[in-house]
C-alpha positions as CSV (number, residue, x, y, z in Angstrom):
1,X,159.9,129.0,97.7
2,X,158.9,132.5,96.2
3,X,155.5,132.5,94.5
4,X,154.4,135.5,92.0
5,X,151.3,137.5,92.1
6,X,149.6,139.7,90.4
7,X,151.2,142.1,93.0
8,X,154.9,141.4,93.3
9,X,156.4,137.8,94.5
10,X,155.9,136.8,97.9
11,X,157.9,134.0,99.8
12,X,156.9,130.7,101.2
13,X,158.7,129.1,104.1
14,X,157.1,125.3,103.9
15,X,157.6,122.6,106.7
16,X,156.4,119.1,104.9
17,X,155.6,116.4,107.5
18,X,154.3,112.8,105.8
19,X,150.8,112.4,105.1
20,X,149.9,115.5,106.7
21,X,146.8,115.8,108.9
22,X,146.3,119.6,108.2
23,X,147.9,122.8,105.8
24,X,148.0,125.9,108.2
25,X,149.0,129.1,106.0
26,X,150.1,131.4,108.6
27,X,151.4,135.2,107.7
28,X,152.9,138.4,109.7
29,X,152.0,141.6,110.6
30,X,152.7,144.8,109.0
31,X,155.7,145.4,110.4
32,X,157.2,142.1,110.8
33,X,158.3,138.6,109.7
34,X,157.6,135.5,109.7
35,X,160.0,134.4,112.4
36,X,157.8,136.0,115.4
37,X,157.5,134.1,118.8
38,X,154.2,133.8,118.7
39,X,154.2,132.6,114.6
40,X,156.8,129.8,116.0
41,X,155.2,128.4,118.8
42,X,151.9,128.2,116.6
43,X,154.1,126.3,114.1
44,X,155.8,123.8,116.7
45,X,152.6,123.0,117.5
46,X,150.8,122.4,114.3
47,X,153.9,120.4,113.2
48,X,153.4,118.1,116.7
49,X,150.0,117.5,115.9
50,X,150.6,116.3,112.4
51,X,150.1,119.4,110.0
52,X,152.1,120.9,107.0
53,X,152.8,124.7,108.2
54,X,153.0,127.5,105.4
55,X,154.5,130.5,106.7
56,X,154.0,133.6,104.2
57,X,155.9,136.7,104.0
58,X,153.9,138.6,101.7
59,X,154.6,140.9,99.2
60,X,154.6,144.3,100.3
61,X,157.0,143.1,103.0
62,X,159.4,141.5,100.4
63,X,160.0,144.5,98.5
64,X,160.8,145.9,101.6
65,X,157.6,148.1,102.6
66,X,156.1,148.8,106.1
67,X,153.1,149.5,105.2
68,X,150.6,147.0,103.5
69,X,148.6,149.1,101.4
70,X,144.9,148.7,99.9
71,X,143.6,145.2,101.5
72,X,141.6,144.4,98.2
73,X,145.2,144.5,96.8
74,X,146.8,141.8,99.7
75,X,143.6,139.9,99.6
76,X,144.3,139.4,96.0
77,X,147.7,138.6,96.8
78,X,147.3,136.4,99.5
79,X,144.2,134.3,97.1
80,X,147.1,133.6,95.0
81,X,149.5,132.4,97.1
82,X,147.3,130.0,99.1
83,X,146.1,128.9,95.8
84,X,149.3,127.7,94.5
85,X,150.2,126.5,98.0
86,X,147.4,124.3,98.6
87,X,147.7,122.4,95.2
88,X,150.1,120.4,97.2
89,X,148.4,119.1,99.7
90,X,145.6,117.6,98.4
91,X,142.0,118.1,100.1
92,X,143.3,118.1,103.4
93,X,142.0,120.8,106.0
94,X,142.9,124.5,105.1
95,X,143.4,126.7,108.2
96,X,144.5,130.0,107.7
97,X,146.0,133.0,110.3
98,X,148.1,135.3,111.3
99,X,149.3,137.9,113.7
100,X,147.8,141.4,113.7
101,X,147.4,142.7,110.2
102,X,147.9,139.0,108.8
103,X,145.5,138.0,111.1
104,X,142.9,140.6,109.1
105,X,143.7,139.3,106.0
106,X,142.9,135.4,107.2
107,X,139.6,136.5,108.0
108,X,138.7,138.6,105.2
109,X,140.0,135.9,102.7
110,X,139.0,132.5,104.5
111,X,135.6,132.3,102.9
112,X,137.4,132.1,99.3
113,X,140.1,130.6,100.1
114,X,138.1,128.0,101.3
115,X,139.3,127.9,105.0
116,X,138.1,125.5,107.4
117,X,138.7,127.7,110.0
118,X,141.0,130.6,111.2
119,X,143.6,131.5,113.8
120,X,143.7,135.5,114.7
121,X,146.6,136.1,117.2
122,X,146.6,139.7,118.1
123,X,143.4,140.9,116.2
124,X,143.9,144.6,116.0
125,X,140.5,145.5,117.2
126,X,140.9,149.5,117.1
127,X,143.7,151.3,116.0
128,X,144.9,153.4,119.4
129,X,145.4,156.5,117.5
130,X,141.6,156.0,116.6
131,X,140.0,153.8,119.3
132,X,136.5,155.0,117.7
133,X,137.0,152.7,114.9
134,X,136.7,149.2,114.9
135,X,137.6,146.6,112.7
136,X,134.9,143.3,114.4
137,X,133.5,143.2,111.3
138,X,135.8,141.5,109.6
139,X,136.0,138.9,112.4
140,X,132.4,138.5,112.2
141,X,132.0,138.3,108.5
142,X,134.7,135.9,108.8
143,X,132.1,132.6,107.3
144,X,133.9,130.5,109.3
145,X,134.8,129.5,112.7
146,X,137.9,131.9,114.3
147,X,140.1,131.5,117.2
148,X,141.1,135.0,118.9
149,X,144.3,134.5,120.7
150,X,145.2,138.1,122.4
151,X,147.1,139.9,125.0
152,X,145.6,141.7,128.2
153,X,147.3,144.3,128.1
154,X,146.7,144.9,124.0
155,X,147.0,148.3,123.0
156,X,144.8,147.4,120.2
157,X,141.8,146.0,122.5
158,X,140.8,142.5,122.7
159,X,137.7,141.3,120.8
160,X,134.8,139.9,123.0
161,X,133.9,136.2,123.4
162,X,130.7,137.2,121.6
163,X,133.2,138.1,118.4
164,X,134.5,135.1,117.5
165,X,133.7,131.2,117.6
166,X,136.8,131.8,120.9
167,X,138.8,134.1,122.5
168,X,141.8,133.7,124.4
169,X,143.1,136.3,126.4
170,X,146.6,135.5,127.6
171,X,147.8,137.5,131.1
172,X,150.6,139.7,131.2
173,X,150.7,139.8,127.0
174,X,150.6,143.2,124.6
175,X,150.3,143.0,120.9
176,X,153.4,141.3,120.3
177,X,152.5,138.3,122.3
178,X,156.3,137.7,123.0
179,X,156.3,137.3,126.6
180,X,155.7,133.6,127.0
181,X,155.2,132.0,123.3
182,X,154.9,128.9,124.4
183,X,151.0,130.1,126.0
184,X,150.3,131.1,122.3
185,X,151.1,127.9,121.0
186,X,149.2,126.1,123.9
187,X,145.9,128.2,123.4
188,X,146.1,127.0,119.6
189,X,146.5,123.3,120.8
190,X,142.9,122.3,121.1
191,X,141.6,124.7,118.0
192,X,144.1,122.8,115.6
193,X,143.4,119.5,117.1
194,X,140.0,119.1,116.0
195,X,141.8,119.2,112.1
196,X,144.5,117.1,113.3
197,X,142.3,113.5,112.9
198,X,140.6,112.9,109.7
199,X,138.2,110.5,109.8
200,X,138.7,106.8,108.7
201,X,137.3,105.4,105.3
202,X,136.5,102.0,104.4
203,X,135.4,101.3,100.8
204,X,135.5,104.6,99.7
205,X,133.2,106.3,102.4
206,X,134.0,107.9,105.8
């Protein structure tokens, strides 16, 4: 479904499941789509454990654009969209990610959005043109819990355990994470399991 924003329409790929345990909201990086590997296996999961799966091609990438421009703009953006998205499904769990640039934008925005937690799959630590800089910050300031799923052999650098609530570092895997897809989806089993069984209530209380 395509959903406008203040900052041009965006596009929503939605796979329903009945009565779903979880929403995950996941998005691409900023040269990609939302058909990557390691987006897919992170879906087939989710899916297998019960959970609606939003995947987000955002606007800049719509209109056709490489690059994603101010992030106050695509936080804005990306508000929107999970706004509209979520009205769906109810109060069940939001968790929010992404791969490399998406991944950013999930941890900037999952305070507002109201995020139970995030999944960050090839967090671009420091830019290699600029290894000085570093973006932690925004995995830190995260306010909630964040799963760091990266490659070894990153050019971007992997974030360190202390970073993030976990970090997974996957053998033999750069920033695409396209080697094995299947180990991406696996590291997100047990993070997206703790959302996939909502608690039991009787008489109106859990």
């Amino acid at each position: 479904m395509e959903i406008a924003t203040v900052h041009g329409p965006a596009e929503v790929t939605l796979d329903e499941v009945a009565d779903p345990a979880f929403l995950l909201v996941l998005t691409h990086g900023s040269n990609g789509g939302v058909d990557a590997p390691d987006l897919l296996a992170v879906r087939e999961t989710a899916l297998g454990l019960g959970g609606a799966v939003a995947r987000v091609m955002q606007p800049f990438r719509l209109a056709g654009r490489r690059a994603p421009g101010p992030a106050a703009k695509q936080d804005e953006a990306w508000l929107e969209i999970v706004g509209v998205v979520r009205d769906g499904f109810g109060d069940v769990p939001l968790v929010q990610g992404g791969r490399s640039n998406g991944a950013r934008v999930a941890c900037r925005t999952a305070a507002a959005a109201g995020a139970a937690g995030v999944l960050a799959l090839a967090f671009p630590l420091r830019p290699p043109r600029n290894p000085e800089k570093t973006r932690v910050e925004e995995l830190r300031s995260a306010g909630v819990e964040v799963l760091v799923v990266n490659g070894d052999r990153d050019p971007f650098g992997v974030p360190d355990a202390a970073d993030a609530a976990h970090v997974a570092v996957l053998a033999g895997e750069r920033h695409d994470l396209n080697r094995d897809p299947a180990a991406v989806g696996r590291a997100a089993e047990p993070w997206l399991r703790r959302w996939a069984a909502r608690p039991v209530r009787t008489g109106g209380r859990e």
